[in-house]
C-alpha positions in Angstrom: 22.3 138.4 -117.1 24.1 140.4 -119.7 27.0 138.9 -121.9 29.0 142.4 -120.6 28.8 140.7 -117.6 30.0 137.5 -118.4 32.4 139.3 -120.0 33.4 140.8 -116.8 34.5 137.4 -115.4 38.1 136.4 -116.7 40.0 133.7 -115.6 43.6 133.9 -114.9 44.5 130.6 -116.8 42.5 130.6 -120.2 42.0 126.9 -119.5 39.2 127.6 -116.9 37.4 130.3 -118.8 34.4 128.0 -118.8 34.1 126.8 -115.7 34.1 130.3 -114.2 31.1 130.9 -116.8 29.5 128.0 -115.6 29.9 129.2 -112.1 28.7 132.8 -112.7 25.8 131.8 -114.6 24.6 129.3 -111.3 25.5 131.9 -109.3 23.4 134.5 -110.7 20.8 131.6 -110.8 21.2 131.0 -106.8 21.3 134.4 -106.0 17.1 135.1 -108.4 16.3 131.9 -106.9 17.2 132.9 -103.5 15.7 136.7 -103.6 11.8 134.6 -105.2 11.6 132.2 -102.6 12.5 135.3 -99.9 9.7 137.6 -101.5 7.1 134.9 -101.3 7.8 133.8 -97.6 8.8 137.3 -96.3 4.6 138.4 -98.2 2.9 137.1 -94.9 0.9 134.9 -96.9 1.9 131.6 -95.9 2.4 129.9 -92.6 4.9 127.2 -92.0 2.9 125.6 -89.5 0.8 123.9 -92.8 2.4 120.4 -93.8 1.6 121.5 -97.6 3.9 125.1 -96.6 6.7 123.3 -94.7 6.8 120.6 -97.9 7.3 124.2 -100.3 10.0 125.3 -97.8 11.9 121.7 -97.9 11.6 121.9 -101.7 12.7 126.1 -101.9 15.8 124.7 -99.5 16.7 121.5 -101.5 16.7 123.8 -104.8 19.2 125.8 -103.6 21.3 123.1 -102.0 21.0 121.4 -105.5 22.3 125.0 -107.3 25.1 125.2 -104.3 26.1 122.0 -104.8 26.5 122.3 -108.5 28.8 125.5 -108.0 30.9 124.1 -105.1 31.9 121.4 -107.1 33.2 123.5 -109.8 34.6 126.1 -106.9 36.3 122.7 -105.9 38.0 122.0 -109.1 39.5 125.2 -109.6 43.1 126.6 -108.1 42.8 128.9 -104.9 44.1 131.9 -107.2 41.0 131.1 -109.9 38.8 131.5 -107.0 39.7 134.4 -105.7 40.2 135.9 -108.8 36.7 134.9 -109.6 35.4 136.6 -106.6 36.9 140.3 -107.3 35.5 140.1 -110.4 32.1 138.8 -108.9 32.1 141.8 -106.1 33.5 144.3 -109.1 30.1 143.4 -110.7 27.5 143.2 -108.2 29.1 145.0 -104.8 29.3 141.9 -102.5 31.1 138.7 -102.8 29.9 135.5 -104.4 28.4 132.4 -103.2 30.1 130.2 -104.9 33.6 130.4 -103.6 32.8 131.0 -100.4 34.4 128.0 -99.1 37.7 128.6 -101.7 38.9 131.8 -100.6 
């Protein structure tokens, strides 16, 4: 992630400047972490049918709950307007909307 990026993402009220930082950076973090774990189940190499593979599924899941979890608590602490704002700047970066404030908006 580049600081222009994080650059990119401004708050409305200078107050939450960090917060939205926070929330971009586990964002970005959700969104690697997401796109690994799809590459190595979507390679055909691994069956969920094994306890050992459905155990590395439960742990892929609860590692992205933890990383939504962390954001959605932030998301939560912020105004609506923060939120959205936070999202046009999110889709002016990457071309789709973000995670995070899915809920907020």
């Amino acid at each position: 992630m580049s600081n222009y990026e994080m650059s990119e993402v401004k708050a409305i009220n200078p107050k939450y400047t960090k917060k939205l930082q926070r929330m971009y950076k586990l964002d970005r973090k959700h969104s690697d972490t997401a796109d690994a774990h799809g590459a190595i189940w979507d390679s055909g190499d691994f069956d969920e049918d094994t306890p050992a593979n459905a155990r590395l599924r439960a742990r892929h899941d609860r590692e992205l709950e933890k990383l939504f979890d962390k954001m959605d608590a932030i998301a939560e602490e912020l105004p609506k307007r923060e939120c959205q704002n936070f999202d046009a700047c999110y889709k002016a970066i990457h071309g789709y909307t973000s995670t995070a404030v899915i809920y907020h908006i």
